[in-house]
C-alpha positions in Angstrom: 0.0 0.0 0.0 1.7 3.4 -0.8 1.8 5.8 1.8 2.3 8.5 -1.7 0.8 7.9 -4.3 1.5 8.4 -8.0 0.8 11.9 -9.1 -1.3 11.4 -12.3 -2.6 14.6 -13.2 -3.1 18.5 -11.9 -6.7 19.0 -11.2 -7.5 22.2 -13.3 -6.5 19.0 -16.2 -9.7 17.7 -16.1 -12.9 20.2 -16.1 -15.7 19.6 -14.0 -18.2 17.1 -15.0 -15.4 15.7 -17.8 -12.8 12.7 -17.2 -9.1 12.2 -18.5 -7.5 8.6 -19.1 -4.1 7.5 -17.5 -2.1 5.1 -19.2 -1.7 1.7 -17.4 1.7 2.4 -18.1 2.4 4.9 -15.6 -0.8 3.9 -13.0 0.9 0.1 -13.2 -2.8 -1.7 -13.3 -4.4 -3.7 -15.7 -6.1 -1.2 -17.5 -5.8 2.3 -18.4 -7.6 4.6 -15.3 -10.4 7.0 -15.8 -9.8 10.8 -13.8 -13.3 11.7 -13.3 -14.4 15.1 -12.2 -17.9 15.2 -10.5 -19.7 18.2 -11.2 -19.7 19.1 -7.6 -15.2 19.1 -8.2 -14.7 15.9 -6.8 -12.0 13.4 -8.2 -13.1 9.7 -8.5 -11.0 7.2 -10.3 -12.4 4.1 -12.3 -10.8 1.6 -14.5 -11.4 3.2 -17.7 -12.8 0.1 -20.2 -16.5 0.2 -19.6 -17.3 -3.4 -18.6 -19.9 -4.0 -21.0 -17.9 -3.2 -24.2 -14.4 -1.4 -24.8 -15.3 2.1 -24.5 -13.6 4.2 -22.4 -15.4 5.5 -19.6 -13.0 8.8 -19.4 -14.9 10.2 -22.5 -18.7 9.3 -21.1 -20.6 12.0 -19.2 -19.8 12.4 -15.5 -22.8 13.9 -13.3 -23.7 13.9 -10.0 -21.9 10.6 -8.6 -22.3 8.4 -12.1 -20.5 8.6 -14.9 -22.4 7.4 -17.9 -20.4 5.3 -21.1 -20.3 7.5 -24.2 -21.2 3.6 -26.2 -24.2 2.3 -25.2 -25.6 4.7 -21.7 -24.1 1.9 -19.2 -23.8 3.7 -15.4 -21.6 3.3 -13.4 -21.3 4.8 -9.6 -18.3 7.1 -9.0 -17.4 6.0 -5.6 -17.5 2.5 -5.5 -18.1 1.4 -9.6 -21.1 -0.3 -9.0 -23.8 -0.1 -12.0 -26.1 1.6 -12.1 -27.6 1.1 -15.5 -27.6 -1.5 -18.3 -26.3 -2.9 -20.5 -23.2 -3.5 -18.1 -24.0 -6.5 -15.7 -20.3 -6.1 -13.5 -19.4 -3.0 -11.6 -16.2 -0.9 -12.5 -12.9 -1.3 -10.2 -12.7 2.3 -7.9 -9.5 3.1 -7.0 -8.3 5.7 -4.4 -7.6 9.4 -5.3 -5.6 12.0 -3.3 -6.0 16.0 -4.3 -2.9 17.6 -2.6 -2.1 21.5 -3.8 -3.9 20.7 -6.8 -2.3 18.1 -8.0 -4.2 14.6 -8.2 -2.7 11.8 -6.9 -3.4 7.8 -7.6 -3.4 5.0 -5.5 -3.5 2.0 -7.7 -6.3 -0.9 -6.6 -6.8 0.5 -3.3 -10.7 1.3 -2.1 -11.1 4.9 -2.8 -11.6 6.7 1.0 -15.2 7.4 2.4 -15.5 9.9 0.9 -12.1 10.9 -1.3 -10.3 14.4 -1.3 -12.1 15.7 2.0 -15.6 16.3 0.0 -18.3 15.9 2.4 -20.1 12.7 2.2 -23.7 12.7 0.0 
């Protein structure tokens, strides 16, 4: 477990309500990551292959705690992956984000905190 982190990204990189991908070359994990940015300025982190088909879930519409797949209108929860909306039958892995001095910070296959980056819980 890293005490650190891996700093993926500066926040003012991904607008609100939007999402960035990570290669799984720097985050180390199976797939490529998905930086989403709740419209409330949270930072949630996903794996970013929409479990349904290959889309990438960093280019689907993030709003208020879901983020929805650009390919066919899956949802999937921003805090913990779980869908929310079909066609995807298996939730998303959530990983745990850090935002420290505006920078966003990664923690590969850990849970993500309850609730990340200080927000107050919903």
């Amino acid at each position: 477990m890293s005490t650190t982190g891996i700093r993926v990204a500066a926040l003012d990189d991904i607008p609100e309500g939007e999402g960035i991908a990570i290669d799984r070359a720097v985050t180390g994990t199976d797939d490529d990551i998905a930086l989403l940015r709740d419209d409330d300025g949270t930072v949630w982190a996903l794996n970013d292959t929409c479990t349904h088909e290959t889309a990438s879930l960093a280019e689907g519409w993030v709003e208020k705690g879901y983020v929805e797949c650009p390919l066919h209108a899956s949802r999937f929860c921003l805090r913990d992956g779980k869908v929310e909306g079909l066609p995807a039958t298996r939730d998303a892995v959530a990983h745990r984000t850090e935002v420290r001095d505006g920078e966003v910070y990664l923690f590969p296959n850990e849970p993500p905190n309850e609730p990340p980056n200080g927000a107050p819980a919903s």
